[in-house]
LOBA-110060 format. One line per field, with one value per residue: residue number from 0; x, y, z of N, C-alpha, C in turn. Coordinates in steps of 0.001 Angstrom, whole numbers. Layout:
k = [NUM ...]
n.c1 = [X ...]
n.c2 = [Y ...]
n.c3 = [Z ...]
ca.c1 = [X ...]
ca.c2 = [Y ...]
ca.c3 = [Z ...]
c.c1 = [X ...]
c.c2 = [Y ...]
c.c3 = [Z ...]
This chain:
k = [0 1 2 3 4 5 6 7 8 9 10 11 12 13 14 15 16 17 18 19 20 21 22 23 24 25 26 27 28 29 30 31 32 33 34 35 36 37 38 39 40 41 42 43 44 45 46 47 48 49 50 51 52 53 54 55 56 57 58 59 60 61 62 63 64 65 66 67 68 69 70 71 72 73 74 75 76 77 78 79 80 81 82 83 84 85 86 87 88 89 90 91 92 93 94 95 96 97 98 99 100 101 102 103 104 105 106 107 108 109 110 111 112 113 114 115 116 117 118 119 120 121 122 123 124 125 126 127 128 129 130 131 132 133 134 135 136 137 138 139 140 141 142 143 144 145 146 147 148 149 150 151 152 153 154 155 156 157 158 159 160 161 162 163 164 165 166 167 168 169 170 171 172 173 174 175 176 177 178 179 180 181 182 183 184 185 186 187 188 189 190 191 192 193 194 195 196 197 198 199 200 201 202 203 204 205 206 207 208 209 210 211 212 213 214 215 216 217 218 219 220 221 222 223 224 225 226 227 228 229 230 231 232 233 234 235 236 237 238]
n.c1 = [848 717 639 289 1527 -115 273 219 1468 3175 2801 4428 6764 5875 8318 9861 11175 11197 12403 15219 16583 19698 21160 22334 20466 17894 18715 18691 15805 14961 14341 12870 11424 10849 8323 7862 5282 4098 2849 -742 -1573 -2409 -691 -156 1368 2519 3863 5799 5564 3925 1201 1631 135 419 -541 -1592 -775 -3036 -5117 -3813 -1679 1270 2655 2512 3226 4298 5053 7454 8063 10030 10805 9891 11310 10626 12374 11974 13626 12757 13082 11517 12909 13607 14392 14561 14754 15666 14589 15488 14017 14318 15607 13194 11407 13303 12845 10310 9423 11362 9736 7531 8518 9371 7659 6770 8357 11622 13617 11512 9780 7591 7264 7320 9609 12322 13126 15199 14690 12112 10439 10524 12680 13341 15371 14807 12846 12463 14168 13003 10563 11687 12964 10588 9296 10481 10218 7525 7490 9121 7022 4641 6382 6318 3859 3697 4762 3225 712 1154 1996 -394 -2775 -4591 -6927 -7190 -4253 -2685 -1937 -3155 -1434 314 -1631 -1968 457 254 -1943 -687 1523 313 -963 -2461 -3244 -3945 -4605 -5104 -7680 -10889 -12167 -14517 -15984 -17160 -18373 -19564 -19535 -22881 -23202 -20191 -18351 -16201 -15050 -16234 -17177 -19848 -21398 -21380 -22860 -22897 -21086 -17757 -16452 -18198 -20727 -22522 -25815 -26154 -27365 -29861 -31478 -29268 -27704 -29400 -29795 -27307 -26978 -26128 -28111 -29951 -32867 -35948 -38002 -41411 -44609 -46509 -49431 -49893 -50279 -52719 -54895 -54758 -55445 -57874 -59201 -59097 -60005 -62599 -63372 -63067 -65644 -67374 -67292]
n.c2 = [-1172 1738 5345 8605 11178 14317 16845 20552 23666 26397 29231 31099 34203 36737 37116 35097 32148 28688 27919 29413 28464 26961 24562 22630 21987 21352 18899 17611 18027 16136 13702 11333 10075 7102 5870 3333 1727 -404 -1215 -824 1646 4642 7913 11693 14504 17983 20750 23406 23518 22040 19242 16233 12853 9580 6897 3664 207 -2111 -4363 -7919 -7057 -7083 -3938 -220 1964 5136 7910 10448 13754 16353 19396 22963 25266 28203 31036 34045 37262 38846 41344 42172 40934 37453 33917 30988 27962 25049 21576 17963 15133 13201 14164 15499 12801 11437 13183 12832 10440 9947 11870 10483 8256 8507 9468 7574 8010 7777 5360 4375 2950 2831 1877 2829 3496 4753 3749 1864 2307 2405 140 -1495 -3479 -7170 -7627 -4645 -4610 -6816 -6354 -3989 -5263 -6510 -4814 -3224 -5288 -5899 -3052 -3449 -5242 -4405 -2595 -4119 -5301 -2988 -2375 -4644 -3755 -1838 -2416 -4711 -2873 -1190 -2129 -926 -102 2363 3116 1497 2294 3027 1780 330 -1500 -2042 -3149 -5284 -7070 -7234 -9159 -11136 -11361 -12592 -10419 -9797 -7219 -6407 -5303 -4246 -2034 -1506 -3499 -3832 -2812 178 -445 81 617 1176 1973 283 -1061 -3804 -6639 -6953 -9503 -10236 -11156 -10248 -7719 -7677 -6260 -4816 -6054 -5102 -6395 -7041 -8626 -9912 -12379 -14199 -14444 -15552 -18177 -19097 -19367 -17359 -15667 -15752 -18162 -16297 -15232 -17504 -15380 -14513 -14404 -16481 -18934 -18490 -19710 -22140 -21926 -21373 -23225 -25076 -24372 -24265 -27097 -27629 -26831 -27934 -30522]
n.c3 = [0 -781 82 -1194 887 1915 1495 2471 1174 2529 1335 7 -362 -2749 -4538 -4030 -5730 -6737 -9184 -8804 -7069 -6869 -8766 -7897 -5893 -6949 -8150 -5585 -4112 -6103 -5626 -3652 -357 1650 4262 5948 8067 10420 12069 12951 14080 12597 11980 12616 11597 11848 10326 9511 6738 5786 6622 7429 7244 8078 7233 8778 8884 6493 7318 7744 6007 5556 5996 5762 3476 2983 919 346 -512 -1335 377 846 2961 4455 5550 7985 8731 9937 8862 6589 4929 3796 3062 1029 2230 1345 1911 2150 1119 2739 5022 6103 6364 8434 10316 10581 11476 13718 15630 15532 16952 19358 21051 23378 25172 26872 24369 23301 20669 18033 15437 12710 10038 7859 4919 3019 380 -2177 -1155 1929 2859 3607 5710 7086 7565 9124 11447 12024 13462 15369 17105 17511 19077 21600 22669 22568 25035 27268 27389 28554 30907 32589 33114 34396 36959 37964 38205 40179 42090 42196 41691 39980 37144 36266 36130 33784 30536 27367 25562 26941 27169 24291 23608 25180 24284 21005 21679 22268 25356 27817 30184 33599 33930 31541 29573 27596 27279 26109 26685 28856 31875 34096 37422 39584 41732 43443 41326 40242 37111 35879 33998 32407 32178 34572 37518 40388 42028 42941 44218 45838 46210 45059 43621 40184 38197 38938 38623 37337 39296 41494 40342 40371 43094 44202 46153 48598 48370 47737 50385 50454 50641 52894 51900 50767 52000 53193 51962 52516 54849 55470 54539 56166 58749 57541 57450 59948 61047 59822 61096]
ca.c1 = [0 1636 326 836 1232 -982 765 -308 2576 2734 2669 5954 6602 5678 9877 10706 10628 12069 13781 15716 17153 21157 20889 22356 20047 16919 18417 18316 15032 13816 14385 12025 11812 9345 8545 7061 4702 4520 1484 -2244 -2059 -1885 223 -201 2460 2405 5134 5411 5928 2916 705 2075 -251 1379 -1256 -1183 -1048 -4313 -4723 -3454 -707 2922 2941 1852 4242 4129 5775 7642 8746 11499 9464 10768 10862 10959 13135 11679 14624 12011 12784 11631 13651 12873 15220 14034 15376 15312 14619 15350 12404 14976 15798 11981 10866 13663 12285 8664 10324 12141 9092 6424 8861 9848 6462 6314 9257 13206 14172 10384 9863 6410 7077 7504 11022 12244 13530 16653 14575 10789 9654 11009 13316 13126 16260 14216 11221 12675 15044 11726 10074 12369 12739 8693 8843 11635 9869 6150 8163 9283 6072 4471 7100 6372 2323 3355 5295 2181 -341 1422 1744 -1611 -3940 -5799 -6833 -6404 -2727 -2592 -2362 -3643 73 655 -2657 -1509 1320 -48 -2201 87 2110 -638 -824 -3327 -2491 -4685 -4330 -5147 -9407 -11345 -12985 -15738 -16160 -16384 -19448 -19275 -20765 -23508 -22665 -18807 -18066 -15533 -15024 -16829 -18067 -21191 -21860 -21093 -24042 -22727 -19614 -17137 -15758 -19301 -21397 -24063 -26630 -26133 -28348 -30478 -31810 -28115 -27209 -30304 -29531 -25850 -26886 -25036 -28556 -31020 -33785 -37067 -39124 -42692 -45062 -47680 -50518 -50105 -50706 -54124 -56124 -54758 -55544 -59419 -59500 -58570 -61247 -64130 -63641 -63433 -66655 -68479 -66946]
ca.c2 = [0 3303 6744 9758 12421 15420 17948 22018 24217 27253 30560 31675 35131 36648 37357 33450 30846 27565 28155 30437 27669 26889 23219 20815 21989 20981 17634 16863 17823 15939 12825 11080 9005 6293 6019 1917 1794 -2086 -1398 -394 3078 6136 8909 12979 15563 19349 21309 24866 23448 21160 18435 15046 11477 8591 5498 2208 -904 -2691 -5897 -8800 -6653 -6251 -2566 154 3286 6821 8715 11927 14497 17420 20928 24361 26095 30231 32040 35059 36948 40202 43162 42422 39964 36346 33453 30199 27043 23479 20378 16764 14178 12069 14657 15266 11447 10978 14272 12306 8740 10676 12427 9459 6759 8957 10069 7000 7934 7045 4556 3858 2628 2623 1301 3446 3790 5564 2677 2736 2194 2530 -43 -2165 -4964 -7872 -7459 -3733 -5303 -7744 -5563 -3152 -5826 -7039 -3018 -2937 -6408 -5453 -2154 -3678 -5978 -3484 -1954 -5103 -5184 -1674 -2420 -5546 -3480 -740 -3055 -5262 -1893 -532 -2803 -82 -70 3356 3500 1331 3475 2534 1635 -916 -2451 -2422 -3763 -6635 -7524 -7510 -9830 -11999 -12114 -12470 -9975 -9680 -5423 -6010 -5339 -3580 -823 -1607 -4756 -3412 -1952 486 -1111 1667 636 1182 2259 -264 -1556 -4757 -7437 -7262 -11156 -10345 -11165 -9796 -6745 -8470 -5254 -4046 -7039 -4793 -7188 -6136 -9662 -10878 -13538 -15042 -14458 -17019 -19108 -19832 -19482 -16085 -15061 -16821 -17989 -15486 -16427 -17366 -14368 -15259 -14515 -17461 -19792 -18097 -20276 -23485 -22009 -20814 -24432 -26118 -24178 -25044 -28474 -28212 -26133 -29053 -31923]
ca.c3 = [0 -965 -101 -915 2021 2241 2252 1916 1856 3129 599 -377 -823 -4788 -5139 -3858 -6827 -6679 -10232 -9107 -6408 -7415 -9661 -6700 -4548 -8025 -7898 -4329 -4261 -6980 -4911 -2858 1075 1577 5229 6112 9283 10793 12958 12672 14206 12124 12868 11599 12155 11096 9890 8388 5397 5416 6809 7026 7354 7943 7315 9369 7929 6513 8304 7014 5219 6646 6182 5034 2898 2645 251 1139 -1487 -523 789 925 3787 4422 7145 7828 8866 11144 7998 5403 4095 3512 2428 776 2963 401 2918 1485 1330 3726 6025 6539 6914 9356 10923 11365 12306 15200 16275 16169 17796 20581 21608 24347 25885 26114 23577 22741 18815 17408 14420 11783 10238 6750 4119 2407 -1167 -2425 -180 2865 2862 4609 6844 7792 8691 10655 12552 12725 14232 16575 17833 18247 19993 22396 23045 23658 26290 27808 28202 29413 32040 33487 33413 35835 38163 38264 38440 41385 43465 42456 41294 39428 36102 35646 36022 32915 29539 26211 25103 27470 27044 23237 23683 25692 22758 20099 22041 23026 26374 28877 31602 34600 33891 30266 29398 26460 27534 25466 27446 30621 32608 35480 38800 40076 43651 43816 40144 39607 36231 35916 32634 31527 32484 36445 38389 41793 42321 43853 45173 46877 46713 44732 42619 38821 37691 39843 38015 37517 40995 41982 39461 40614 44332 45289 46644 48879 47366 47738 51048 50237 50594 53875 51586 49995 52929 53822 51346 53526 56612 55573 54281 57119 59093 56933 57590 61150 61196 59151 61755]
c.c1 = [883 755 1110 880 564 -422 -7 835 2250 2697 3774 5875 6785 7301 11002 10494 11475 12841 14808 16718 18883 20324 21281 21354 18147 16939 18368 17073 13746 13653 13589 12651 10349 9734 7551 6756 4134 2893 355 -2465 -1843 -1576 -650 705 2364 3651 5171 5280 4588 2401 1376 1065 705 402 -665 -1565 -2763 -4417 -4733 -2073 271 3171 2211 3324 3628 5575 6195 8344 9527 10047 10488 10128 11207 11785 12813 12676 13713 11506 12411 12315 13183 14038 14692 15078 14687 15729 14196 14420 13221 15076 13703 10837 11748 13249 11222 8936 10568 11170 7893 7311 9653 8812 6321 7438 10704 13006 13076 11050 9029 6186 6979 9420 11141 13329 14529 16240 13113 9954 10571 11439 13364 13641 15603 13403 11378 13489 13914 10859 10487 12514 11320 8847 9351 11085 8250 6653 8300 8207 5428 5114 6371 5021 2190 3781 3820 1132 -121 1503 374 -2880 -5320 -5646 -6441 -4818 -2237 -3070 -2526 -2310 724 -643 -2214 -392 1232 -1081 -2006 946 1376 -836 -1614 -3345 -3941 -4972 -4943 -6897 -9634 -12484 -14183 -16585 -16397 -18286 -19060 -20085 -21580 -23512 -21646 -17999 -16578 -15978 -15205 -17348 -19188 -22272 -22099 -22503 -23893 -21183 -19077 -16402 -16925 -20343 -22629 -24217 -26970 -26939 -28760 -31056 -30890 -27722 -27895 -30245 -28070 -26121 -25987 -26337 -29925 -32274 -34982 -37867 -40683 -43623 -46205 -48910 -50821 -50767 -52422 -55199 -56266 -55654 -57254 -59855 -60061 -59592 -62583 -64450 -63596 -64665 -67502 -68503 -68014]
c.c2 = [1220 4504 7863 10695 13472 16580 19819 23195 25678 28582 31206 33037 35519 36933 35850 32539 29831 27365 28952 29837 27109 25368 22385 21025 21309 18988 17008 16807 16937 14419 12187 9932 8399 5811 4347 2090 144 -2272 -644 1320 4004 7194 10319 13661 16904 20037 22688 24557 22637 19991 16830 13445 10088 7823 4705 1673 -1374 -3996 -6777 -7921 -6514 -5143 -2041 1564 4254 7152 9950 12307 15771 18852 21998 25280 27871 30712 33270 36205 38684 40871 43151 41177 38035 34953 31575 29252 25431 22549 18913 16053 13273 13326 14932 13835 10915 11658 13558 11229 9583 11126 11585 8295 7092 9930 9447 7215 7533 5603 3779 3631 1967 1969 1770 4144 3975 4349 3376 2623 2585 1129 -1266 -3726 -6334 -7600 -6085 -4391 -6212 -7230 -4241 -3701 -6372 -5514 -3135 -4617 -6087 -4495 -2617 -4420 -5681 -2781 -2363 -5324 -4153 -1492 -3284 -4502 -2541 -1395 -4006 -3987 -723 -764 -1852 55 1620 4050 2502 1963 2372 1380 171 -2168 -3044 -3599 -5687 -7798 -7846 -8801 -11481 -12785 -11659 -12173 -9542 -8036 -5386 -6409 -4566 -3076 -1198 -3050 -5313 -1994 -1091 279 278 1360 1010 1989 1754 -790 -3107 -5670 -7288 -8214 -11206 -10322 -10012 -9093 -7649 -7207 -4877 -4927 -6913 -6190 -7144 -7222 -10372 -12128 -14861 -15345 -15742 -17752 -19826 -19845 -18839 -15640 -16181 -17054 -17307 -16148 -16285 -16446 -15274 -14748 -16011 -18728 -19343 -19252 -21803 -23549 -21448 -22243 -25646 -25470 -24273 -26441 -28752 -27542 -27439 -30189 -31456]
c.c3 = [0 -1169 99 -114 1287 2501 1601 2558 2131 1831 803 -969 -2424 -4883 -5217 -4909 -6565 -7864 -9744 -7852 -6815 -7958 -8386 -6358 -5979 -7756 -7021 -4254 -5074 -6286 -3971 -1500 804 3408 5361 7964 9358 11516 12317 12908 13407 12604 11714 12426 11071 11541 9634 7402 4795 6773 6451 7665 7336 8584 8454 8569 7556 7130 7345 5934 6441 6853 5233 4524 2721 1935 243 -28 -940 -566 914 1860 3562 6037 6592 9159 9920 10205 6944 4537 4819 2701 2089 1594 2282 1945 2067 1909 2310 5095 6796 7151 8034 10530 11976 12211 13715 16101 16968 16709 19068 21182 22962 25245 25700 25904 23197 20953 18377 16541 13046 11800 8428 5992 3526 801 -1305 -1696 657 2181 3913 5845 7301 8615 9697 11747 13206 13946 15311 17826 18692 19367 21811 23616 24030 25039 27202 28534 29287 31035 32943 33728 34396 37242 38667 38819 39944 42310 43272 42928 41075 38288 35341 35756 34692 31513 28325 25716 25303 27149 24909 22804 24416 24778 21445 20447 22826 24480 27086 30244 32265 34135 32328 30300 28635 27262 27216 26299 28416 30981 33567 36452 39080 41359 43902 42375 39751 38469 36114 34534 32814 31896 33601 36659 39900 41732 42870 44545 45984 47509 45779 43625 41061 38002 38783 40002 37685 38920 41538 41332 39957 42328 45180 45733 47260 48270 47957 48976 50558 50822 51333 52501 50910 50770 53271 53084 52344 54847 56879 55453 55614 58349 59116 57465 58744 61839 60765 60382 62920]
């Protein structure tokens, strides 16, 4: 999958032209970066120079590419004056790389990294992937330590829960939001399925609850006995 970035540059003053650029600086520019993203999330980053997208993969694909072309920036120098500044399509995709794989912190690595051709080589992708594996690991790690001295779901961030999913693993700390009720007794985070809080006790199915025998069963309602007990009078009125 190869897209093209989005970009909208900025409005160059009417005296700046890009002919008028020296010739190296024509053919650096004419050059392109292709930037390969490993995972699902999409990134955006803004520039002076423009708007940049950077797809995630489609599923079932190994990656996904963006295509970066060279931009021209402006220094605006206070007086009046104005000086065109050429930026290579590599120096800009290493720009974005740098910015989205150090968003999670030191020596994070999201998964997006700038190819040395028009689209990823094996030995990338597998040294990409070994990076992102390394890194979710990592995260994993630092969601047990939180979770053993919290045991609260909200000290686990999206990231780690990501990370624990990619890696397939079934961590006590790891749950889908979407999947997840809030008790109205205690407002812990609870399934759906729960009959009874286990943090409050409240009754969230009552019908399961008596069914599995978390609640005694209903005592019989005295009206019900009265018909016995008019009965059982009649007949000792007749004797």
């Amino acid at each position: 999958m190869n897209t093209e970035t989005a970009v909208h540059s900025e409005h160059l003053p009417q005296a700046v032209h890009t002919e008028h650029l020296p010739q190296a600086v024509h053919s650096e520019r004419s050059l392109q970066a292709v930037i390969a993203n490993i995972t699902q999330q999409s990134y955006m980053a803004h520039r002076t120079y423009g708007t940049f997208q950077i797809p995630g993969r489609a599923a079932g694909e190994e990656y996904a590419t963006t295509r970066v072309t060279p931009r021209t920036a402006v220094m605006d120098y206070g007086d009046k004056r104005t000086i065109p500044l050429a930026i290579t399509a590599r120096e800009i995709a290493e720009d974005l790389c740098r910015e989205i794989n150090s968003d999670a912190g030191e020596n994070s690595f999201l998964g997006v990294f700038v190819c040395a051709g028009n689209v990823p080589t094996e030995d990338e992708l597998r040294g990409a992937r070994a990076r992102l594996e390394d890194f979710y690991r990592a995260m994993v790690a630092s969601a047990d330590r939180e979770w053993e001295r919290s045991h609260s779901f909200l000290f686990i961030h999206d990231l780690q829960r990501r990370a624990a999913g990619h890696l397939g693993l079934n961590k006590e700390w790891y749950y889908q939001v979407r999947e997840t009720a809030e008790c109205p007794g205690c407002g812990e985070r609870v399934k759906p399925t729960v009959a009874v809080c286990k943090s409050c006790g409240a009754v969230l199915d009552r019908e399961k609850a008596l069914a599995l025998g978390l609640l005694p069963p209903p005592a019989e309602p005295p009206g019900d006995k009265s018909p016995d007990v008019n009965q059982g009078r009649s007949a000792a009125r007749k004797q």
